[in-house]
Every structure is written in structure tokens, then in C-alpha cells.
C-alpha positions as CSV (number, residue, x, y, z in Angstrom):
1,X,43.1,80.6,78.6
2,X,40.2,78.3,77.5
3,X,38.6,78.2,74.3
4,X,36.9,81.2,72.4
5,X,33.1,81.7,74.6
6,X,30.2,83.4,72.2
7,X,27.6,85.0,74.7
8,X,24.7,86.6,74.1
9,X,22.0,88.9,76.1
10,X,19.8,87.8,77.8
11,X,22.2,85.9,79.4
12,X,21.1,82.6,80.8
13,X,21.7,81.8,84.5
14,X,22.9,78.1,83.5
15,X,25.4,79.6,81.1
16,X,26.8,81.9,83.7
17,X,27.9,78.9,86.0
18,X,29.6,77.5,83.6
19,X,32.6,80.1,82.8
20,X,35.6,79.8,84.2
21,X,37.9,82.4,85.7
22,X,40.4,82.9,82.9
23,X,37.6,82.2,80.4
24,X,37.9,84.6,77.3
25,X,34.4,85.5,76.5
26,X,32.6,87.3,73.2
27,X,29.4,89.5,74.4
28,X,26.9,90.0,71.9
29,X,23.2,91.8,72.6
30,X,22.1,94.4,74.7
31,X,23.9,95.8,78.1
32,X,24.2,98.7,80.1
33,X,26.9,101.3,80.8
34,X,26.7,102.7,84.1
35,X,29.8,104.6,86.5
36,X,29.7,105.6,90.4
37,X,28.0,108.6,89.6
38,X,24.2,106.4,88.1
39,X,25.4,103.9,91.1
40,X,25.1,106.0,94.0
41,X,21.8,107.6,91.9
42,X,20.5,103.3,91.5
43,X,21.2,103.0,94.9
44,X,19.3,105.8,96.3
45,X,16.6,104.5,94.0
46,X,16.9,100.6,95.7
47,X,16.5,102.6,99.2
48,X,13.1,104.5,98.6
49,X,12.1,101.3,96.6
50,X,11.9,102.6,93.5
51,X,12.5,101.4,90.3
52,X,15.8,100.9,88.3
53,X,15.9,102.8,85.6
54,X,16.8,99.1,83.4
55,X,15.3,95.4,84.1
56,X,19.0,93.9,85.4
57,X,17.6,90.2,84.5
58,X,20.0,89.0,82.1
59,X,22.0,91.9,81.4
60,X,25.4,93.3,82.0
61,X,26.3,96.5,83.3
62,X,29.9,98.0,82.0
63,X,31.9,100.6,84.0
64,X,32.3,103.0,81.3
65,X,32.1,106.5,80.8
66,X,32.5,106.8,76.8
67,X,33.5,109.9,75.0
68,X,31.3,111.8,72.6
69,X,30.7,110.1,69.3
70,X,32.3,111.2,66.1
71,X,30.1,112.2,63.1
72,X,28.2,108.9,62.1
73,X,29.6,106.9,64.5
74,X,27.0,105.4,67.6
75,X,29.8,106.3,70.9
76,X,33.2,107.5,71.4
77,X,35.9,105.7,73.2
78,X,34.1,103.4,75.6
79,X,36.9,101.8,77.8
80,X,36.3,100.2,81.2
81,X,36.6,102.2,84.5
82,X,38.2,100.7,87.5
83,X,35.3,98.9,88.9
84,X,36.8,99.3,92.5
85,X,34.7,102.6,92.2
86,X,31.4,100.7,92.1
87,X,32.3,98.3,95.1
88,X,30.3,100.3,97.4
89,X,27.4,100.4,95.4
90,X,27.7,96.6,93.6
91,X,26.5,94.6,96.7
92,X,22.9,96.7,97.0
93,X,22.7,96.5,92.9
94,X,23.4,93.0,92.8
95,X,21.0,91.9,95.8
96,X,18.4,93.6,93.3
97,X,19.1,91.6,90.4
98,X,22.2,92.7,88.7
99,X,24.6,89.4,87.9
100,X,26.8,90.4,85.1
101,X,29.3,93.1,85.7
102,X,32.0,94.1,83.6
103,X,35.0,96.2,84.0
104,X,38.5,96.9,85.1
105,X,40.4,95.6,88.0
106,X,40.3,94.3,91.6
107,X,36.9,93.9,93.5
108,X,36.3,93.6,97.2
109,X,35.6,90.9,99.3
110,X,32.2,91.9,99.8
111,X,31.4,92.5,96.3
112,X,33.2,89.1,95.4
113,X,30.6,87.2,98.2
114,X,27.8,89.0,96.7
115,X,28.6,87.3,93.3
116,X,29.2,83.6,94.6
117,X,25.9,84.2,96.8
118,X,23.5,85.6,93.6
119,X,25.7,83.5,90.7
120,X,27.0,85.8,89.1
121,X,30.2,87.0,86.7
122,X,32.6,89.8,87.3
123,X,34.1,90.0,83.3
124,X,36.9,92.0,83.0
125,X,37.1,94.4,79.6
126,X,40.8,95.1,78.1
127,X,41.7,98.6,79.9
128,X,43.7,101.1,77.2
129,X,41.7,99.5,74.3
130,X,38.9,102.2,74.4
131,X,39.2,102.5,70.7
132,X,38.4,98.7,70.2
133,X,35.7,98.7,72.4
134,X,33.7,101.2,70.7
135,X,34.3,99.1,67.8
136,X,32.2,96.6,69.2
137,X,28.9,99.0,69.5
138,X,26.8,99.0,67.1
139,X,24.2,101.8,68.9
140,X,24.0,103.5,72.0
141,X,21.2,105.8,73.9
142,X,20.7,107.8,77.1
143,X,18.3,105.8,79.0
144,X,18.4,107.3,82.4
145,X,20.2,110.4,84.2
146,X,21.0,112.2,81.4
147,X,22.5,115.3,83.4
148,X,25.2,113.3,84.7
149,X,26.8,113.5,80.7
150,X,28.6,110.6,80.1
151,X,28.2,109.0,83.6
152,X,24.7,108.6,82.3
153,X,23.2,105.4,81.9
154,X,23.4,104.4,78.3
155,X,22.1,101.4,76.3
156,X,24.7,99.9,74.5
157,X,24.1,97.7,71.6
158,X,27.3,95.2,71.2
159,X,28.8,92.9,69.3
160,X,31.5,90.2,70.1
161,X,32.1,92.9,73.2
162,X,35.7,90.8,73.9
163,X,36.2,90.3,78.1
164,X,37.9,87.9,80.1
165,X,36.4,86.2,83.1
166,X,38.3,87.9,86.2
167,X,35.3,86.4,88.9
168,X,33.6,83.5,88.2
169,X,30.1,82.6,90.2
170,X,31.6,80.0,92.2
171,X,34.5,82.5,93.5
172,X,37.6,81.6,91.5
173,X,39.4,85.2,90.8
174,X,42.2,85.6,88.2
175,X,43.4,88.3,89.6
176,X,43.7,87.4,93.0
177,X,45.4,83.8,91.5
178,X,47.6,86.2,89.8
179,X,49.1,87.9,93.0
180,X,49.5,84.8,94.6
181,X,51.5,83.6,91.6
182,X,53.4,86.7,92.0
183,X,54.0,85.9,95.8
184,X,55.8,82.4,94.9
């Protein structure tokens, strides 16, 4: 792992190309959670060429469907959801804008071309650190698709949001080094 990467939204298409795979980066500003269920709704929206319910330039969208918030607290639990769930969806998202995605896991091939083709960043967030996460919101809203509960599209306020490069914008993937490491 490199050194300690301080980010903050709007991201800035210069910075993106610079990360690594392996890079451990710090997320601070505005982003977006979104799961399969507000992808599939984004995507029908992309096909009747409508709106997104959020400007994707230089935001993040993190696979997370967080719990309910305690008294005085801005979220619940927010850890990442396997973002192999979005793959269908990702390449029609990201052909619309969306460069920064963050979550859990493998992605496909397509997904991964998608993101060397539009420079983007696949980050991945620590999976069974939920708790932390939330940590790192300071507020959070229903923006869009509210009836889907907490696969609704939220507005997340973070800060130093901690994720680790898994697919950099040039196509270097930690976790598909990491099974060929495993292979030798």
C-alpha cells in the first residue's frame, strides 16, 4: 500500500488518473448511495432519456443500503454491498457520467472496460465495518426513490470516507492481482 490519499468531492478528473490500484484513499465531500434496486430505476430513466435523479460529474456512488439511524445520529450502519449486483446496470450509468464507484468485491469485464474507457475508479470500502462507515457521515437525505426504503438514493455527507483503490482508470485490479498471486 502507498501513502495516505486525502480526496475530496468534486473529484477532479486529473486526480482520478493518478491513483493506483492498492492506493488507500480518504473521501471527504458529497456522494451518493445507490443499490440494484435505484440502478435498474437510473437505468430505465437513461433509456426514456430522462434525467438522473443526481449530476454524476464528480461524484461517487457507494453500494450501500444503510440501516435506520439511531436517535441523533445522521444513518445507521452504512457498509458496502457486493457491487457485482450493479454490473449490469454500471456500464449504462457510467457511459452517462458516473466515474467513481465504490463498494465491495469483484467487477466484470465489461464494467472494468467501461472504467478504463470513461477514466474512472472502482474504490473498494472495508466490507463488515458498517459501524465505521457510518462514522464517517456527517448527514444524509432521501434524494430520489424514496419507496424503495433504504435502497433509496441518499445524499451522503462524508468525511475521510476510508477505501482502497480495487480498479484503477488505466485497468490495474487488486483483486484480480490478488488471485493471480494466489494461483503461483
Amino acid at each position: 500500500m502507498s501513502e495516505r490519499i486525502k480526496l475530496e468531492t468534486p473529484f477532479q478528473d486529473s486526480r482520478l488518473k493518478e491513483l493506483n490500484a492498492g492506493d488507500m484513499v480518504y473521501i471527504s465531500g458529497t456522494i451518493f448511495s445507490a443499490r440494484d434496486a435505484a440502478h435498474k430505476k437510473m437505468c430505465e430513466l437513461a433509456a426514456d432519456n430522462q434525467p438522473m435523479p443526481f449530476d454524476f460529474n464528480g461524484t461517487a456512488v457507494y453500494y450501500a443500503g444503510p440501516c435506520p439511524a439511531k436517535p441523533g445520529e445522521p444513518i445507521g450502519s452504512v457498509g458496502p454491498t457486493t457491487s457485482g449486483r450493479m454490473d449490469l446496470y454500471s456500464p449504462t450509468l457510467i457511459q452517462k457520467g458516473l466515474k467513481v464507484m465504490i463498494g465491495k468485491g469483484l467487477r466484470s469485464k465489461e464494467v472494468t472496460e467501461s472504467i478504463v474507457e470513461h477514466g474512472g475508479v472502482y474504490f473498494a470500502a472495508i466490507g463488515g465495518a458498517a459501524a465505521l462507515m457510518a462514522k464517517c457521515v456527517k448527514s444524509a437525505k432521501v434524494i430520489a426513490f424514496e419507496e424503495l426504503g433504504t435502497e433509496a438514493i441518499r445524499e451522503l455527507v462524508v468525511e475521510e470516507l476510508p477505501v482502497i483503490v480495487a480498479i484503477d482508470s488505466k485497468g490495474d485490479n487488486m483483486y484480480q492481482k490478488a488471485i493471480e498471486q494466489n494461483r503461483e
